[in-house]
Structure formats: structure tokens, C-alpha cells
C-alpha positions in Angstrom: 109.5 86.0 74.0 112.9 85.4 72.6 113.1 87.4 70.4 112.0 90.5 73.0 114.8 89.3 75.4 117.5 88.8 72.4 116.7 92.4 71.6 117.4 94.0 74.8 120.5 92.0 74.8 121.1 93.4 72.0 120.5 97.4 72.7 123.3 96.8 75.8 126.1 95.3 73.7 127.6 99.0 73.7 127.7 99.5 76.9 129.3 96.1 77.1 131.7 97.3 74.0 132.7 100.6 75.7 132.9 98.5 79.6 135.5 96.3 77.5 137.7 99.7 76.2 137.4 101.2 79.5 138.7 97.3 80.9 136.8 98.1 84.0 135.6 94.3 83.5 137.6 91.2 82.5 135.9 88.6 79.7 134.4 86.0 82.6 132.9 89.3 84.1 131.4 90.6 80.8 130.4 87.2 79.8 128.8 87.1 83.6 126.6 90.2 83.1 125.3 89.0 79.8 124.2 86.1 81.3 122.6 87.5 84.2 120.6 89.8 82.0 119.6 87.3 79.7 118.4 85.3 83.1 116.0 88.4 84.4 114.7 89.1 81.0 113.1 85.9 80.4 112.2 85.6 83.9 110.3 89.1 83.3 109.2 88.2 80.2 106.9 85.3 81.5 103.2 85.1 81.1 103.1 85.3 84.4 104.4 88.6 86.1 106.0 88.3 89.8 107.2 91.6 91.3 110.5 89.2 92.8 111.8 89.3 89.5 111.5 92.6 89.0 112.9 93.6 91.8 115.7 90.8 91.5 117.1 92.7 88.2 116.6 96.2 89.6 118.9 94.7 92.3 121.5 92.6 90.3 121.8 95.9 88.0 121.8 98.4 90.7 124.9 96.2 91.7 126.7 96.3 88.2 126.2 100.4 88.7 127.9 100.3 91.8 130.7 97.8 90.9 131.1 100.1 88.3 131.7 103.3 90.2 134.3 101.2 92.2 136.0 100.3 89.5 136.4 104.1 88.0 137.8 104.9 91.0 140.6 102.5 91.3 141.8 102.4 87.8 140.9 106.5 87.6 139.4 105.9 84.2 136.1 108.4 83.9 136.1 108.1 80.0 132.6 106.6 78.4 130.2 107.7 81.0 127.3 108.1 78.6 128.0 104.9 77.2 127.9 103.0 80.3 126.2 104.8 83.5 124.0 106.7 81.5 122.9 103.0 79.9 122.3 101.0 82.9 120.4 104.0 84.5 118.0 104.2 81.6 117.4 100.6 81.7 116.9 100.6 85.5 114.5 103.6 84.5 112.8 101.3 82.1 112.7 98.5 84.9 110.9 100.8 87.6 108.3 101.8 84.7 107.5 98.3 83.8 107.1 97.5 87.6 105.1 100.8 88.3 103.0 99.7 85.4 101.8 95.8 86.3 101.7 96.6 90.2 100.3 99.4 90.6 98.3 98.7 93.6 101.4 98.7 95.3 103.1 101.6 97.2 106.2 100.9 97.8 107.0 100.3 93.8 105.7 103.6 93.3 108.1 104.9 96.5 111.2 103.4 95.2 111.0 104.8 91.3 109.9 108.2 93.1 113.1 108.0 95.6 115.4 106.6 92.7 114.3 109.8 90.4 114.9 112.0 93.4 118.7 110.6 94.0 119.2 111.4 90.1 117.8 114.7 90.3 114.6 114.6 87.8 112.8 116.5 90.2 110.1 117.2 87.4 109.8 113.4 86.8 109.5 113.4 91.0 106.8 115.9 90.4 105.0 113.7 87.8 104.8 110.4 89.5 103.2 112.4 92.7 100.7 113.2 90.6 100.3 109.5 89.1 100.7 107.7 92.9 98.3 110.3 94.7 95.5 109.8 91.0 96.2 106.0 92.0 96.8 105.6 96.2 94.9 109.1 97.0 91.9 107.5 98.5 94.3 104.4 100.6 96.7 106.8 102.2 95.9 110.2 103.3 100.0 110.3 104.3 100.6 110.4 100.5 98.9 113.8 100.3 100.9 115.0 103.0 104.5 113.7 101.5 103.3 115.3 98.0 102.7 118.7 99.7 106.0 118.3 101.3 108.1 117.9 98.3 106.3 120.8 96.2 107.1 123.1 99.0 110.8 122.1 100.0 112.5 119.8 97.7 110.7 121.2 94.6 110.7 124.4 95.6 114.8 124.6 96.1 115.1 123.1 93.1 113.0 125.6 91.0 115.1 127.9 92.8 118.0 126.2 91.8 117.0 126.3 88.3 116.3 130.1 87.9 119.6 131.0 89.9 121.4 128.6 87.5 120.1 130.4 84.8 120.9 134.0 86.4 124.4 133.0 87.2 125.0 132.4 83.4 123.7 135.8 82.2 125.5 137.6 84.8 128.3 135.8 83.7 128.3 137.0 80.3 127.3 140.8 81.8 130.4 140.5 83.7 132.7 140.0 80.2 130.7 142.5 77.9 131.8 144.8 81.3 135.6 144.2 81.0 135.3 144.3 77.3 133.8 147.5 77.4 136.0 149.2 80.2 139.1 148.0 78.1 137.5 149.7 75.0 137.3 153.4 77.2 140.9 153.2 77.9 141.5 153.8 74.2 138.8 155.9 72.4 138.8 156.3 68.8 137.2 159.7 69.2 135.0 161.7 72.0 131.3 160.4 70.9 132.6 156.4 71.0 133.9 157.6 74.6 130.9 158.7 75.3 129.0 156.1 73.9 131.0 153.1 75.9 130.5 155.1 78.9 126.9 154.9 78.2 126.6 151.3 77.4 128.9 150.7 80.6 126.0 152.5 82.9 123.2 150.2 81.0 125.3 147.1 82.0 125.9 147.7 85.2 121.9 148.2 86.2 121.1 145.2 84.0 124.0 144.1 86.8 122.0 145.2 89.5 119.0 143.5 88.0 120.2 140.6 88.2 120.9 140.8 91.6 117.9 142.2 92.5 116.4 139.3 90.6 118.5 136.9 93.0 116.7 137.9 95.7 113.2 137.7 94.3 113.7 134.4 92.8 113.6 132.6 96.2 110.1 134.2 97.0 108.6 133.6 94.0 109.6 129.8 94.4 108.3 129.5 97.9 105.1 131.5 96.9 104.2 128.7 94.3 105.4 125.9 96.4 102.7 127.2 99.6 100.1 127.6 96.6 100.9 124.1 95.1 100.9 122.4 98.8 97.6 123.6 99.9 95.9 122.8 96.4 97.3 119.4 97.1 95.9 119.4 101.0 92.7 120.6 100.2 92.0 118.1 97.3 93.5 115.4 99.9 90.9 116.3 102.3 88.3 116.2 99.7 89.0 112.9 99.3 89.5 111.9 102.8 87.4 113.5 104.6 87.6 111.9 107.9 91.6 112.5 107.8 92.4 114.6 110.8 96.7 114.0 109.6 95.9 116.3 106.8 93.9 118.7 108.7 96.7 119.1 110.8 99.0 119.5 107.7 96.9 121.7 106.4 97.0 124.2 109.6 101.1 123.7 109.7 100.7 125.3 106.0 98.4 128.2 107.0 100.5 129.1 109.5 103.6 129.0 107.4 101.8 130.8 104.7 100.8 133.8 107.5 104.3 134.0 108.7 105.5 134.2 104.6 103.3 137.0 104.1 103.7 139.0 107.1 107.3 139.6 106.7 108.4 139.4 102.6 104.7 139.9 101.2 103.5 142.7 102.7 106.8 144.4 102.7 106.8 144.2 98.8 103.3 145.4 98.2 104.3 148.5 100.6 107.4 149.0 98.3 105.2 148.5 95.3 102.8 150.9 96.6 105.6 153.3 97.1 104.6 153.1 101.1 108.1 152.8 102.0 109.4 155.3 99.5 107.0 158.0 101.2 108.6 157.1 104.4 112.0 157.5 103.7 111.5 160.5 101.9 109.8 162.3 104.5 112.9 161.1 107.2 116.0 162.5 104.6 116.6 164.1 101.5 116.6 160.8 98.7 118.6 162.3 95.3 120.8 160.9 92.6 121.3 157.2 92.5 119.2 156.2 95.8 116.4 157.3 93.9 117.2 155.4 91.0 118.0 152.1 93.0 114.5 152.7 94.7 112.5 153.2 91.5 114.0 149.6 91.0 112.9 148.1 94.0 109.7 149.2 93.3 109.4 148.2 89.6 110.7 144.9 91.4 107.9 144.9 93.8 105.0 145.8 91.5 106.4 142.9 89.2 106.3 140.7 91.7 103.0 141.7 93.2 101.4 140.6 90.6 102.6 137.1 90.5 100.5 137.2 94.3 96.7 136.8 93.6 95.6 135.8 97.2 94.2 138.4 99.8 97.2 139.6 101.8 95.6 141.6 104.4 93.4 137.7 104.9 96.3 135.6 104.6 99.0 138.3 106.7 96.1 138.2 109.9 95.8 134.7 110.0 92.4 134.5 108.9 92.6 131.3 106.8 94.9 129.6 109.9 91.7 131.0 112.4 89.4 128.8 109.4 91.2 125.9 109.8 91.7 125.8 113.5 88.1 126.6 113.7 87.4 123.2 112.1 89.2 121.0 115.0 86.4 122.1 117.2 83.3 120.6 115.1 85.6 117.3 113.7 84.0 114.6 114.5 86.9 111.8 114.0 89.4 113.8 116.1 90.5 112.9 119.2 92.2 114.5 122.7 95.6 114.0 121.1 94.8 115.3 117.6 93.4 118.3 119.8 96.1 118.2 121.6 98.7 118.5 118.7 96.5 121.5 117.2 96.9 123.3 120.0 100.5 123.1 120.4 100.9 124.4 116.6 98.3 127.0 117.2 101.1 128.0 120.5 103.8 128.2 118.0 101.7 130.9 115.6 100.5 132.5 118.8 100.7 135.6 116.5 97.7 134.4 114.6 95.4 132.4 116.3 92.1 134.1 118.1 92.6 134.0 121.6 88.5 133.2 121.7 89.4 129.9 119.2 92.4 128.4 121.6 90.4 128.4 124.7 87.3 126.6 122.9 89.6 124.2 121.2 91.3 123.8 125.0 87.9 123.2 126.6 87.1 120.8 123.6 89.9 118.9 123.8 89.4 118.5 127.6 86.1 117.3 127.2 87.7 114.7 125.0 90.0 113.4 127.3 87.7 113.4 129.9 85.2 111.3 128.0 88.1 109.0 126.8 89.2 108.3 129.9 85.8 107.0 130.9 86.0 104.7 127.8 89.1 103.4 128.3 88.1 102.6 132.0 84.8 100.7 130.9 87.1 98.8 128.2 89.6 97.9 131.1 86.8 96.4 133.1 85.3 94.5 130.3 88.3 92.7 129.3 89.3 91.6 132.9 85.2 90.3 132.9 85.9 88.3 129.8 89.3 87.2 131.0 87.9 85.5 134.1 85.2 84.1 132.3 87.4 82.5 129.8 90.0 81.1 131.6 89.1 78.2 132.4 87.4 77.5 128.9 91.0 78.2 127.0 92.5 75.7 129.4 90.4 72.9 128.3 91.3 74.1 124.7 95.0 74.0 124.9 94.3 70.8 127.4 92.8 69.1 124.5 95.3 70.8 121.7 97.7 68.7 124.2 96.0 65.6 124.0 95.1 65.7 120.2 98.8 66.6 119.4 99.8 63.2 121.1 97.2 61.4 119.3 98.3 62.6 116.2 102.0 61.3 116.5 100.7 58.1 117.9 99.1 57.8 114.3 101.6 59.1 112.6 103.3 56.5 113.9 101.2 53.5 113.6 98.6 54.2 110.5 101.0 56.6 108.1 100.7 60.1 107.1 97.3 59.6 105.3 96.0 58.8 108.9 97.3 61.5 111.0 96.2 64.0 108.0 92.5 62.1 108.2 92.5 63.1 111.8 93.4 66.3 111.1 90.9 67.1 108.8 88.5 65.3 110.9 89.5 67.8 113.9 90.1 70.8 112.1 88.7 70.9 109.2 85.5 68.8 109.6 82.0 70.0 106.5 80.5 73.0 109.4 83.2 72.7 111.5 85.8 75.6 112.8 89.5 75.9 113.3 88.5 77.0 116.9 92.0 75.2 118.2 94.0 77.7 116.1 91.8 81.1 116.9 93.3 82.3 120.1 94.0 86.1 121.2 97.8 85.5 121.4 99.3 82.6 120.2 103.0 83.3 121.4 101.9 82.8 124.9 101.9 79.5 124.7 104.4 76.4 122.6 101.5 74.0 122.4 100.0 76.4 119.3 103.1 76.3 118.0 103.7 72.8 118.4 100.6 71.8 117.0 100.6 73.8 113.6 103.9 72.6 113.3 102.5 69.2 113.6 100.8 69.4 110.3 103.7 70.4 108.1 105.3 68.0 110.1 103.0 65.3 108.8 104.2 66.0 104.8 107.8 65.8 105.5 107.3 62.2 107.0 105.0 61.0 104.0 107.7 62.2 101.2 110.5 60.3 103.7 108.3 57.5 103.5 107.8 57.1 100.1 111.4 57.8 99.3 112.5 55.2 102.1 110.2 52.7 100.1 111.5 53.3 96.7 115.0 52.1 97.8 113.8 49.1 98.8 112.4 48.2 95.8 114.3 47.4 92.5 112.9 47.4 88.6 113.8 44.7 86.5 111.6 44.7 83.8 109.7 47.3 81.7 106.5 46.6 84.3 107.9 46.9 87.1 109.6 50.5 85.6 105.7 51.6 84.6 104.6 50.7 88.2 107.1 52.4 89.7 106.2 55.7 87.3 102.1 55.5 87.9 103.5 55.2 91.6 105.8 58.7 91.8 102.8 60.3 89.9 100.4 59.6 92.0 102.3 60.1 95.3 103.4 63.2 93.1 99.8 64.8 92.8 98.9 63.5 96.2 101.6 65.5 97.9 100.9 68.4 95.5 97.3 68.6 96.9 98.7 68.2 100.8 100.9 71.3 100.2 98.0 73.2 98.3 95.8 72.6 100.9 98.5 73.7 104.2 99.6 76.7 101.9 95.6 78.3 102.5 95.7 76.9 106.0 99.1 78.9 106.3 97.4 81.9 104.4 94.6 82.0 106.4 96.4 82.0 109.3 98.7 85.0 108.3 95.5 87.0 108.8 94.9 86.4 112.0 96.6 87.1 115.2 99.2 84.0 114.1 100.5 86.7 111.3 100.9 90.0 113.7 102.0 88.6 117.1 103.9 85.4 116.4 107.7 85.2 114.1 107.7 81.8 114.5 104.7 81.5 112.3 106.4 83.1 109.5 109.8 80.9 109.8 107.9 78.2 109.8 106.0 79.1 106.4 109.2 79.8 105.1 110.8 76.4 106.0 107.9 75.0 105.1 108.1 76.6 101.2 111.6 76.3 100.7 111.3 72.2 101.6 107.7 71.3 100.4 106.9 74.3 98.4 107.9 76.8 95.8 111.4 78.6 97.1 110.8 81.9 94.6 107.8 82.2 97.6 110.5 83.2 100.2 111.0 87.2 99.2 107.0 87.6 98.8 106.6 85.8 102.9 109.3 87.8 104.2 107.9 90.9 103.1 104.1 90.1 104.4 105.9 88.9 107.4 107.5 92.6 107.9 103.8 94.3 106.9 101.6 91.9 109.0 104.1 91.7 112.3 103.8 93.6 115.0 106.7 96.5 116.1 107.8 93.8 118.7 107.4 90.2 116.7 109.0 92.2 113.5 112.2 93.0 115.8 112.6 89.3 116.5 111.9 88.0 113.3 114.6 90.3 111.0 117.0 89.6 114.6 116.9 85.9 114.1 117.5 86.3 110.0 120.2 88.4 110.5 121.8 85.9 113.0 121.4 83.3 110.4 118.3 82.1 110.5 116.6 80.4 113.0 116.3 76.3 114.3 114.7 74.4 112.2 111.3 72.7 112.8 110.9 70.4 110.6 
């Protein structure tokens, strides 16, 4: 393992060389950074692999980037940019592989290496991982499809675009000096055939000119052509593999529409043009001669070439028969509801131009007879639950009655018999060979302290059995060599005692972070994080505040990242 890490030192000591020329650090800085990377590779290199330290070097040198930057632009020194920039970013590049690599189960690993390529502008490495996340999350998260999709037909689009403009701009460019070149050549002709023959070449360079511009303009189309061809692949397969997805249904009929509106006004105007439709017109409506002609013969050449790039029916695709298909579909899908009706009508308004008149009134009646059925549902689930709530209240009265009663109990003998017999009695309550944890398994816990009070009670019980034992050990006072072995057979076996007590909360806490405890209640997770960072492991912390922000509700998430930002909230224990 040492020698791995030593290496990777190693391969950045010229960055650290060139950071030292440009002095955009001091000594104590560079001798800083060393450190810290030496820290974060051995803590990656471990047998066992945590995503916090991972994401702790991505941060730490994400930050040396940034201090960087600030650094160039106060001292106005820009020299060495491949040496250091282009450094750091391909060992952040390495960091988010590695990471993407040992968790790949989860998304938002995947997300940040896709949004960090993005941001540098390796939109075919963006390209790549979509196909990687959707071969690895296509089945969790129909959205995924739906982002893919999204990127092929805007951001990857424009920047194919980009791309083939780039690439024009540059041979226009050089058209536009072999232009002045030969113009200056005319002024001064040798003889009458080189005049002749520079005015030739000067008429083949200005339509390869023209060309070029021409090209311009097709180069957008063909871009968003692919990008609706490369989005509905991606839909279609999504659907295939979510069948019961009515988001990507609705994506999908977005897309047809989109695709209809493409092809009604730039597709079919080309194949006219290629056909020489429009040519017939205009020459029927005025005398075309001389270089009209010519520059329509172009267009058309244009046209045919780009007609056959198109291989889907136009006359289908231009009528909205494929947006008709999909809309079609709503009516007959069984996981949709009044609202996913609802939504597909409103999209089928916006492509009015499309949709079958006959289609939007059954999908309307559909999606009435939805709501109406809903409705009922929704009335029959109100009635239930206001059933059950009589017919419980009094029976979660007694519970929380005798949560009171057993939570005073348990301080009494914490009090008179010691930790081990308050933790008996717990076990003995809650944790009994058959029994159930029926105390703790309530619809809403925040409605009431005494939960709170009670589970707290439990942690509680650990922090007064470590005080205990440490309030015993001052008493006491080794003289001799026995009294020093007692004293170590004593701290071990307190040691693996209170080892066990925190094992055994940790998959009380766990368990509980399932439940209702872990979506409706904050406090729960600030007390599992007090409770780590005093009894447990501290490197814990990141992991529970990020379950805390993907089990919370919208509400109990608020509260919880309020209280953190405010500095943390009152202690319990």
C-alpha cells in the first residue's frame, strides 16, 4: 500500500515543482498539500473502501483547484497551466473513476463525474457515461432515461453543432486568404491566360465560399436530426425496460411532437427543394437565368445531400402519425392516472396541429372517468382512516401512558441498580426472545416528546455507564504490578462490554431509520449523530447526514439542514 501511495506522490511532484516557479504557493503551503494528499491516498488505499474518503479528496483537491485560480488572478501569472490545472483535473478525473468503479450502485457518484465532465466540456465522455449509468441504473430509475434523452437532443446536439461550425469556420478562413491572395495576383498579370486563369480560380473559391455557408445552415439540422433520432432510441429502450413508466411515455409524446413540428417546417421543405418542387414553382412565377439558377442548383444539390441523411417516413412523421401512436397508448395504460391524463392532454393542446380530434376527446372522457373513480377512492380511504383513528385512540394512549411510566422506571434504575440494570430492563421491555418493539412503531413519532424521550433514554443509559466507570478509576490508585494488571483486565472488559452496548443501539438506531422515525422525525437523526460522534465511530457522521437527507421527508429535511446550518442543535445527551 505504500508503495501505491508513494507513487502517486510521486507523479504530482511537477505540478508541485512548476506551483513553486509560478510561487502561487509558499513552502508551508506546498509542504501542506503534500501532506494532505499523502493523508487521502492511504485512507483510499485501505482494504476497506468508504465512499467519505473518496469524496473527502475530490473535495480537499477541488479546493487546491480553486485556490489556485485565485491565486492566478491576483499575482496575474497564467504561465504553467498544463503543468498544474491540467494535473489536478486529471487526478480528480482519476478520483471520480475509481469512485464510479467500487460504488456503482450509487447514483449520485455517477451524477457528479457526469456533471464534472460536462463543466469541462468532454461532452463525448458525458455521452459515454450515459450509456454506462443507464447499462447500470436503467432498470431503478426511469428519470435516467429521460435526462439521457435530454442531453443527446440539447446539450449534445449544440455541441456537435459546435464542433462542425468550428471546423467550417477554419476552412472558410483559409478560403478567405487564398481570396485576397488571388485578387492581389489579378491586379498584376504576367500575361492574358494567368488573368484569365486567376479569374477562374477566383469564381471556384467564391462558390466553395458559398458552400460553406450553405453548409452553415445545414449543419444545425443535421445535428438536431440525429439528436431526435438518438432521444427516441433512448425512450423507447427506456420504456422497454420500464414498462409501467408513464414519465417516459410522456417524454416520449413531448419528442413526437417535437419531431412533427421539425419535419413539418425544415424536412419537408428540403425534400421539396431536393425534388426540385420549389424550383418548378418559381420558375413558372418569373423568368430564373444566370446566377439564380446556379445558386438554386446548389440548394438543391444541398437538399438531395441532406435528404439522404433522413431515412424515416416524412409524410408519417410531418402528419403526426407517430405523436397520434403514442397518444393512442394513454388511453389503454393501465398504470396512469387522471393527472398523467391530464398532463397528456395538455401537450396534445400544445401540438393541436397533430393530434386526431377523435383521440383527444377519448383521452378527455378517459381521463374523466379516472378522476371520477379516484375521487371515490380517495373518499372511501378518508373514511377508513377516521374508523381506525377512533378505534385507536384510546389504545395509543395507554401506549404512550405506559412509555411514560416505563421511562420513569428506567431512571429510577438507572439510578439505583447501574447501567447494566436499566439496559436489563430494556431488553426485557423491548427487546424480550418473541417480543416486539411495539413502544417505538407509531404512525408519527414527532407528535409527541415522550418517543423522543424514551429512545433517547437508551443512549442515554451508555453515556452514564462510561462516566461511571471513569468516575471509578480515579478513585482507585495502582501500586504494584497487580494492581496495574487488574486495572488492565478491568478497561478491557468494560472495553468490549461497551463495544457490544454501542453495536447493539447502532441496529436499534438502523432499524429505526427505516421506519417512520427516519422520514418524519430530525431529531432522530441528531440524535444518531451525537450519539456516533460520542459513543461511536465519528467518520459515520457524512454517511448519517446524507441518509438523513434521502430518508426525511420535504418538511423534517427543512428543519434538519435549518438546525445544522444554525450550528447544530441542543444536545441530548
Amino acid at each position: 500500500m505504500a508503495e501505491v501511495v508513494e507513487r502517486n506522490i510521486e507523479d504530482g511532484l511537477t505540478e508541485i515543482v512548476h506551483i513553486r516557479r509560478a510561487k502561487l504557493f509558499n513552502e508551508a503551503e506546498l509542504r501542506e498539500v503534500i501532506r494532505l494528499r499523502r493523508y487521502h491516498e492511504y485512507s483510499i488505499q485501505k482494504r476497506n473502501k468508504r465512499l467519505s474518503d473518496y469524496e473527502s479528496y475530490i473535495a480537499a483537491e477541488l479546493g487546491i483547484l480553486r485556490l489556485v485560480i485565485i491565486r492566478r488572478q491576483k499575482t496575474a501569472d497564467f504561465r504553467f497551466k498544463d503543468e498544474i490545472e491540467r494535473s489536478i483535473i486529471t487526478r480528480l478525473v482519476r478520483l471520480h473513476r475509481q469512485t464510479c468503479y467500487r460504488f456503482q450502485s450509487h447514483v449520485d457518484v455517477w451524477i457528479r463525474f457526469l456533471l464534472f465532465n460536462r463543466k469541462l466540456g468532454r461532452h463525448m465522455t458525458v455521452a459515454r457515461l450515459w450509456e454506462r449509468i443507464l447499462q447500470v441504473h436503467g432498470r431503478t430509475d426511469p428519470r435516467l432515461w429521460a435526462a439521457a434523452a435530454s442531453f443527446h437532443l440539447n446539450e449534445g446536439a449544440r455541441a456537435q453543432a459546435r464542433a462542425i461550425l468550428a471546423k467550417l469556420k477554419t476552412e472558410r478562413h483559409a478560403l478567405e486568404m487564398a481570396i485576397k491572395k488571388v485578387k492581389r495576383l489579378r491586379k498584376s498579370p504576367t500575361c492574358l491566360q494567368e488573368g484569365v486563369a486567376l479569374r477562374l480560380e477566383t469564381l471556384h473559391l467564391c462558390k466553395l465560399r458559398e458552400s460553406i455557408d450553405r453548409s452553415v445552415h445545414l449543419a444545425w439540422d443535421r445535428t438536431h436530426l440525429r439528436g431526435l433520432r438518438e432521444a427516441r432510441r433512448l425512450l423507447i429502450q427506456g420504456l422497454a425496460f420500464n414498462e409501467s413508466s408513464v414519465f417516459l411515455l410522456l417524454e416520449l409524446l413531448k419528442l413526437e411532437g417535437s419531431a412533427a413540428d421539425f419535419f413539418k417546417r425544415r424536412v419537408d421543405t428540403r425534400r421539396r427543394m431536393a425534388r426540385d418542387e420549389l424550383g418548378v414553382e418559381a420558375t413558372d412565377n418569373e423568368n430564373v437565368r444566370g446566377w439564380h439558377r446556379n445558386v438554386r442548383e446548389a440548394e438543391r444539390e444541398d437538399a438531395m445531400a441532406f435528404m439522404k441523411e433522413v431515412t424515416e417516413d416524412v409524410d408519417s412523421v410531418k402528419s403526426g402519425k407517430a405523436f397520434n401512436l403514442v397518444l393512442e397508448r394513454f388511453i389503454t395504460f393501465s398504470g396512469a392516472t387522471s393527472n398523467d391524463l391530464a398532463d397528456a392532454l395538455m401537450i396534445a393542446k400544445k401540438f393541436y396541429s397533430f393530434a386526431d380530434e377523435n383521440m383527444m376527446r377519448k383521452l378527455s372522457n378517459r381521463q374523466k372517468e379516472l378522476l371520477t373513480s379516484e375521487t371515490i377512492e380517495v373518499e372511501k380511504m378518508k373514511q377508513m382512516i377516521t374508523e381506525r383513528t377512533h378505534a385507536t385512540t384510546p389504545l395509543t394512549e395507554d401506549i404512550a401512558t405506559s412509555a411514560e411510566q416505563r421511562h420513569g422506571e428506567l431512571m429510577r434504575l438507572l439510578d439505583t441498580g447501574g447501567a447494566e440494570a436499566a439496559l436489563t430492563a430494556w431488553n426485557t421491555w423491548y427487546h424480550a426472545p418473541g417480543g416486539s418493539n411495539d413502544l417505538l412503531r407509531v404512525a408519527d413519532p414527532s407528535t409527541d416528546p415522550r418517543w423522543m424521550r424514551l429512545l433517547t433514554a437508551r443512549i442515554y443509559i451508555l453515556v452514564v455507564a462510561r462516566m461511571l466507570y471513569k468516575s471509578n478509576q480515579l478513585t482507585k490508585t495502582a501500586t504494584t504490578s497487580k494492581d496495574v494488571g487488574d486495572a488492565l483486565r478491568a478497561y478491557q472488559e468494560f472495553r468490549l462490554q461497551q463495544e457490544a452496548r454501542v453495536r447493539d443501539t447502532r441496529t436499534l438506531m438502523d432499524t429505526l431509520a427505516a421506519s417512520n422515525w427516519g422520514s418524519k422525525v430530525p431529531e432522530f437523526w441528531h440524535l444518531y449523530m451525537e450519539f456516533e460522534a460520542k459513543l461511536g465511530d465519528c467518520s459515520r457522521l457524512p454517511s448519517l447526514r446524507w441518509r438523513a437527507e434521502k430518508c426525511l421527508e420535504e418538511g423534517p429535511r427543512v428543519k434538519f439542514f435549518t438546525v445544522l446550518a444554525a450550528g447544530g442543535p441542543k444536545e441530548f445527551l
